[in-house]
C-alpha positions in Angstrom: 0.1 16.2 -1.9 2.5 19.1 -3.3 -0.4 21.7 -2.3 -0.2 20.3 1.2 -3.6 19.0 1.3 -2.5 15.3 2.7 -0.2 15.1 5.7 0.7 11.9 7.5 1.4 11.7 10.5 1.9 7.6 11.5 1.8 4.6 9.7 0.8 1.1 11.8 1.1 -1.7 10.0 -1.4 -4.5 10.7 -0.9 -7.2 8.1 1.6 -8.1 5.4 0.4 -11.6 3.2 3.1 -12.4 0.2 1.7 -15.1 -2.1 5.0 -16.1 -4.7 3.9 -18.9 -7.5 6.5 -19.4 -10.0 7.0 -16.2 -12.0 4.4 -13.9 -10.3 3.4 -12.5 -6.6 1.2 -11.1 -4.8 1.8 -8.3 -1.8 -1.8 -7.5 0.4 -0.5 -5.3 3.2 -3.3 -4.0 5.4 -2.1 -0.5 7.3 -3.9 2.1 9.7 -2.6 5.6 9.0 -3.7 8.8 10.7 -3.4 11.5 8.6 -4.3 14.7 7.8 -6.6 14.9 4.4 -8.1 18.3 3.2 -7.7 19.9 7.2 -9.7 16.8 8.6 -7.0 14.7 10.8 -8.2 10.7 11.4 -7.3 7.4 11.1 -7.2 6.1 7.6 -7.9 1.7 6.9 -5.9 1.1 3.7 -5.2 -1.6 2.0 -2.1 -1.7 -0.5 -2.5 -4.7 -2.9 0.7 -5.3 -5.2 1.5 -7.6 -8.0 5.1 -8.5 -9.4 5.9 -10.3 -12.6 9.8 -12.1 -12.7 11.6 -11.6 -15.4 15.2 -12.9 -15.3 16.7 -12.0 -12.3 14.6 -8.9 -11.2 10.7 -8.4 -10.0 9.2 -5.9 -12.1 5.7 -4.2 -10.0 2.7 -4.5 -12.6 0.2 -2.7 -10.5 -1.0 -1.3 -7.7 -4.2 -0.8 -5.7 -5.0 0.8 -2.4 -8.5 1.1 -1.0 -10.1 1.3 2.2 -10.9 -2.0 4.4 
C-alpha cells in the first residue's frame, strides 16, 4: 500500500450480519470494491469476518479475516 501498488477507488457495501452471544460477537460484512491492485483496476468480492471478546465495559477485536466470496 505505501509503494502505491493498491488504490481504491469505491467501496459498496452488500451485507453486514452481527451475531452477539453473551460475551463474544461476530461481524461478517460482505463488500464489492473496485480497486486498483498492481496497475490492474477491477472489482474486488471481499469478505471481512470479525470477532470481539467483552471484557468489562469495552469490546476488544480478536481477529480478523478477509477473503474473497
Amino acid at each position: 500500500m505505501r509503494a502505491g501498488q493498491f488504490d481504491y477507488h469505491t467501496i459498496d457495501e452488500r451485507s453486514v450480519d452481527v451475531d452477539v452471544s453473551d460475551a463474544s460477537a461476530r461481524l461478517v460484512g460482505r463488500i464489492i470494491i473496485e480497486a486498483t491492485v498492481y496497475g490492474t483496476r477491477s472489482n474486488w468480492p471481499l469478505q471481512l469476518d470479525l470477532g470481539y471478546a467483552r471484557t468489562a465495559e469495552r469490546w476488544t477485536a480478536l481477529r480478523s479475516v478477509a477473503t474473497t466470496w
